[in-house]
C-alpha positions in Angstrom: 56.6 33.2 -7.4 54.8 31.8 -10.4 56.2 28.4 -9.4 54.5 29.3 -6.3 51.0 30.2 -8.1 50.8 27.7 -10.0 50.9 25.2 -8.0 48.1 26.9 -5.7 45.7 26.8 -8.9 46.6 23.3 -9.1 45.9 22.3 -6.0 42.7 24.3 -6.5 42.1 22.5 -9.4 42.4 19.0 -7.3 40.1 20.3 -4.5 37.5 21.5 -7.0 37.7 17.7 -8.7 37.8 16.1 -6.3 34.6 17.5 -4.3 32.7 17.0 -7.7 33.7 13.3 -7.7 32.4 13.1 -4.1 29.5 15.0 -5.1 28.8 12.4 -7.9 29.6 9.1 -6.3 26.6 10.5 -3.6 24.7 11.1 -6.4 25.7 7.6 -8.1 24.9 5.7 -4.5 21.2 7.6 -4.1 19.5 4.8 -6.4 16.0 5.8 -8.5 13.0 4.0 -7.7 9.3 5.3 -8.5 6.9 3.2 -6.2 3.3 2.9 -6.5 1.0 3.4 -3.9 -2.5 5.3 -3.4 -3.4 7.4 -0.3 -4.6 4.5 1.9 -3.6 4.9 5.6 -1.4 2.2 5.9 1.2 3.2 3.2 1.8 6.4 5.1 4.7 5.2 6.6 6.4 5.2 2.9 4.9 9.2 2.4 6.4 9.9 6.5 10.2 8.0 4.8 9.9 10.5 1.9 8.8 13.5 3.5 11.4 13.4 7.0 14.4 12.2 4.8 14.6 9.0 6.0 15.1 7.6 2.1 17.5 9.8 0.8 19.4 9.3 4.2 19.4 5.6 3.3 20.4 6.1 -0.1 17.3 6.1 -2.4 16.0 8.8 -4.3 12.4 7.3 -4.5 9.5 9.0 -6.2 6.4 8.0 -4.7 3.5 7.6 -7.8 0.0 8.1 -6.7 -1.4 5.7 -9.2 -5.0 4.0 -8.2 -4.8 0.5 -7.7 -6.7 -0.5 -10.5 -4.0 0.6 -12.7 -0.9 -0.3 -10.3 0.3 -3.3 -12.4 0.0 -1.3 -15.9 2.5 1.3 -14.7 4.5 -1.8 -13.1 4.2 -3.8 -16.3 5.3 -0.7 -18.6 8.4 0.0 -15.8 7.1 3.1 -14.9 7.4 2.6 -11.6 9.7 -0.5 -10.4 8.0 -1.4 -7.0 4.4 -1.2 -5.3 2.7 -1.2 -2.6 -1.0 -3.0 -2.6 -2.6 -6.0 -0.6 -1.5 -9.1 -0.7 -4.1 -10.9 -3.0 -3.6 -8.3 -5.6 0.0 -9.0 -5.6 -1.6 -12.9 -6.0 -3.7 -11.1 -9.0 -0.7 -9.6 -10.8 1.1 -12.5 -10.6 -1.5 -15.2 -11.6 -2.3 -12.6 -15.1 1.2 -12.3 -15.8 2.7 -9.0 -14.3 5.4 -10.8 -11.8 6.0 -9.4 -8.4 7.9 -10.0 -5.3 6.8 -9.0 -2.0 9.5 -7.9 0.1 8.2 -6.7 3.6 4.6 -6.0 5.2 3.5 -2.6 5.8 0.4 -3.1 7.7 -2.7 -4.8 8.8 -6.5 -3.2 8.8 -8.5 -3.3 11.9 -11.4 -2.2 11.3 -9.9 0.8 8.3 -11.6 -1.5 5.4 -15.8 -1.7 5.7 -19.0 -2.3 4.2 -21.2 0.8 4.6 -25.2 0.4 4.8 -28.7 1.8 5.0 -29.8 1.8 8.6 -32.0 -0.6 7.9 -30.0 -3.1 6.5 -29.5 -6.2 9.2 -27.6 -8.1 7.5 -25.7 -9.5 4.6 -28.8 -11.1 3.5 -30.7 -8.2 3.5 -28.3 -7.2 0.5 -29.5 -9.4 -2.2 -30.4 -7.5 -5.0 -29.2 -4.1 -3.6 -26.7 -1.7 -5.5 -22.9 -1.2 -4.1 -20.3 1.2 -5.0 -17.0 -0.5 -5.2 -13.9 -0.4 -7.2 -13.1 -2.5 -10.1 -12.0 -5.8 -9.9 -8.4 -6.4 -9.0 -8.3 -4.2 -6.7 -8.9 -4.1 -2.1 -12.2 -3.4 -1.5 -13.6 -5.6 -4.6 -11.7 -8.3 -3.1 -13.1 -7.6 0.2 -16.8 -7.0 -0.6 -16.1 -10.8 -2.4 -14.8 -12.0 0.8 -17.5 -10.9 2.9 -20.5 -11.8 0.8 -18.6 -15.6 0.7 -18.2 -15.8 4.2 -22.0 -15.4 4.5 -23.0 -17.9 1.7 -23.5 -14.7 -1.1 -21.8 -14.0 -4.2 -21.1 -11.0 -6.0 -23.5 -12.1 -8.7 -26.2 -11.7 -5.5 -25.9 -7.9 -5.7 -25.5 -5.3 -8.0 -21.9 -3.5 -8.7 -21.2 -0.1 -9.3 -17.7 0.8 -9.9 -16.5 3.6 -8.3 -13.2 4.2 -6.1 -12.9 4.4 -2.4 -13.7 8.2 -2.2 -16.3 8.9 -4.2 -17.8 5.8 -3.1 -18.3 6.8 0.4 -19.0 10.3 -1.0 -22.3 9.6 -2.9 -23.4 6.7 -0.3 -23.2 9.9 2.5 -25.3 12.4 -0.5 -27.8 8.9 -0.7 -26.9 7.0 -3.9 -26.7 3.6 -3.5 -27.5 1.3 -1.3 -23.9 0.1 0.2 -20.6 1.3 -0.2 -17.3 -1.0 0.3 -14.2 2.0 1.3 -11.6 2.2 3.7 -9.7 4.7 5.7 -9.8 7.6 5.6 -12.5 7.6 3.7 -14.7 5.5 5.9 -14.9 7.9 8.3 -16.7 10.3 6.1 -19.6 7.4 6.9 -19.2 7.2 10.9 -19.5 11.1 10.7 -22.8 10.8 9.2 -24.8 8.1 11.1 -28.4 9.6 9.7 -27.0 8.5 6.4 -25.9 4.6 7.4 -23.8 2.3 9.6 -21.2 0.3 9.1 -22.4 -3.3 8.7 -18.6 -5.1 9.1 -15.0 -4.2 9.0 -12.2 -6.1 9.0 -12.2 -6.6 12.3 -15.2 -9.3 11.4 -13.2 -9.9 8.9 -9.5 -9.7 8.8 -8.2 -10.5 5.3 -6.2 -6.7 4.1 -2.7 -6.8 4.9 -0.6 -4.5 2.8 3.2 -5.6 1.0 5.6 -3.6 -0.8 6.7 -6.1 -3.7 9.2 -5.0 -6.7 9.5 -6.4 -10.3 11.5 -9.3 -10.1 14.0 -7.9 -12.6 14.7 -4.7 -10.8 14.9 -6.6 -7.2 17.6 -9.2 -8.8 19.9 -6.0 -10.0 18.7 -3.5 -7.0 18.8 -6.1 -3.8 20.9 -3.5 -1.7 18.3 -0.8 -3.0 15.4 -3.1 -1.7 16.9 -3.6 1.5 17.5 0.5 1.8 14.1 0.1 1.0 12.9 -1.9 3.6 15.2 -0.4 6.4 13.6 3.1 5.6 10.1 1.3 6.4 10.9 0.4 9.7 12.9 3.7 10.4 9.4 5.4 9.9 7.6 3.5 11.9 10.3 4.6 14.8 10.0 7.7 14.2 6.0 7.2 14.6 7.1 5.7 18.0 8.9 8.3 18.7 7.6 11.6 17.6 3.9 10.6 17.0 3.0 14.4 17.0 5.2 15.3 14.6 4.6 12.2 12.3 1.5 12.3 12.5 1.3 16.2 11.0 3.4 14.7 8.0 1.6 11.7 7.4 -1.6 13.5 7.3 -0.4 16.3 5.2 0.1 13.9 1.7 -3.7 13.4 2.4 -4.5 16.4 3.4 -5.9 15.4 7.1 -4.5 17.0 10.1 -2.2 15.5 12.7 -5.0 14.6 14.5 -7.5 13.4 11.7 -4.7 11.0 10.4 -4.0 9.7 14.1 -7.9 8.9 14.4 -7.7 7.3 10.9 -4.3 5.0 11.4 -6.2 3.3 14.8 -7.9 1.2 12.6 -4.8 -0.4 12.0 -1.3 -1.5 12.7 1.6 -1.3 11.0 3.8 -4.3 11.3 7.4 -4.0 12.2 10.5 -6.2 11.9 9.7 -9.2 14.5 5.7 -9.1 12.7 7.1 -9.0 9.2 9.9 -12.0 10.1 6.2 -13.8 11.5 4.5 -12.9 9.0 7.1 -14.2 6.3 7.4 -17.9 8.0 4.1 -19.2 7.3 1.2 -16.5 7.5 1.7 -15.1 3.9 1.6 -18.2 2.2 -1.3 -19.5 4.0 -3.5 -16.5 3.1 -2.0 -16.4 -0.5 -3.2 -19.5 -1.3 -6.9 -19.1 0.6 -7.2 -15.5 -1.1 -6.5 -17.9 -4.8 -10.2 -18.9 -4.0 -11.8 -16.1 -3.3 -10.4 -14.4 -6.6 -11.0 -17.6 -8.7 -14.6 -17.4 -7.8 -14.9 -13.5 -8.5 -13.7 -14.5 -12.1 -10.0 -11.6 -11.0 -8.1 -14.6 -12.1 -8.7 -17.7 -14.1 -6.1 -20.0 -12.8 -4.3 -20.1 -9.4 -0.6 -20.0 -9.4 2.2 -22.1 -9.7 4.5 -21.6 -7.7 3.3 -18.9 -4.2 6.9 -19.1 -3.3 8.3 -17.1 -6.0 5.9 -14.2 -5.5 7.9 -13.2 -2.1 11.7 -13.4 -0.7 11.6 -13.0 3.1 15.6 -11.8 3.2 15.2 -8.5 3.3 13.2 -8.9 7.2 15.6 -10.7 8.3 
């Protein structure tokens, strides 16, 4: 009888150890990563991956940082947060002043979500000259795209007048009538195409295609995390099935990290596309590269870097899309 009881508690004993090594080795396979990002339309994917399980179902426990892009590469630098997601010529940025980065898949491409907002009667770039804009600081999306646009039309951003403010507020005080211009992007462009009386929106990136969005990690981390970053990348497309899928439903969570119903965030994200696994693998063979190195230009002559890099080859690894 005791014979008999003891070797039940035993085998207790065994069951109980060994569902608490089970429990740990899911714990020990659920790798940590905190990635950057802001509330930009086309990262929503990354918020839809968190909030429907999709990365913990892969494996990741990833905490998603609001940080504003601005100050992205400080919290990279520091390794507060390991990976980010951010344009393409700001990954060039980070890398060209010494905070190294590796882009590892594309999330998306603006059509028309990125635009310079004006007075009604502005006509045209030229009519800018001299005129006040609210933009962020350099370094960052819609700096590099106001720098873009004015270069296409023969201006500089030593033509107008800067004030730095981020993509919300920006389109906030150009609708209350401060300013003379705004540079923003989804959803807060919208605010402006719900209030004509206030101004139009002189050109998008549908003039002027040149935001398309990465996820990059620190070098560092991707070297000792590459099954991580392809968890990573795998989730990214998983979300953007389940947008095929269940647009309804994705579309409710998506909108809910910025606070926009289903059907605000669906009118937002159709100013752009999100670029699956046959776009990325395009994208990877030859597009990235070429825009890398005409973006150097553009950011050379805005004074956001002061020499171009070395090597453009070394700031992405096109593995994890295939």
């Amino acid at each position: 009888m005791v014979k008999t009881v003891v070797v039940k508690v035993a085998s207790l004993l065994a069951a109980g150890a060994c569902a608490a090594g089970m429990a740990q080795t899911a714990a020990a396979q659920e790798t940590k990563v905190a990635l950057g990002m802001s509330g930009w339309t086309g990262f929503a994917p990354l918020s839809l991956a968190d909030k429907a399980g999709i990365f913990k179902k892969n494996g990741l426990d990833v905490e998603l940082k609001m940080i504003p892009q601005k100050d992205r590469h400080l919290a990279l630098a520091s390794g507060a947060i390991q990976c980010a997601a951010t344009t393409v010529e700001t990954h060039v940025a980070w890398n060209a002043n010494g905070v190294p980065i590796v882009q590892i898949f594309q999330m998306d491409k603006s059509y028309g979500a990125d635009g310079l907002a004006v007075r009604n009667d502005v006509k045209s770039f030229a009519d800018l000259k001299g005129k006040t804009i609210g933009v962020s600081a350099p370094g960052t999306a819609p700096y590099f795209g106001l720098a873009w646009m004015l270069n296409k039309n023969g201006m500089t951003l030593k033509d107008v007048k800067l004030v730095s403010l981020e993509p919300q507020p920006a389109a906030q005080a150009f609708v209350a009538g401060q300013n003379d211009a705004a540079m923003t992007y989804e959803p807060y462009l919208s605010t402006v195409r719900a209030n004509p009386t206030a101004g139009k929106i002189l050109a998008t990136t549908l003039d002027y295609p040149m935001v398309m969005d990465t996820v990059g990690c620190a070098p560092t981390w991707l070297k000792a995390n590459a099954k991580a970053a392809q968890a990573l990348t795998k989730s990214y497309f998983e979300a953007l099935d389940m947008i095929k899928a269940d647009p309804a439903k994705a579309n409710e969570l998506m909108g809910s990290a910025v606070k926009q119903t289903g059907e605000q965030f669906a009118k937002s994200s159709a100013y752009l596309r999100w670029q699956d696994k046959a776009a990325n693998q395009k994208f990877f063979a030859g597009e990235l590269t070429s825009f890398m190195k005409e973006a150097t230009g553009i950011l050379l002559e805005a004074g956001v870097i002061r020499k171009a890099p070395e090597d453009y080859t070394a700031m992405f690894d096109a593995s994890f899309v295939k």
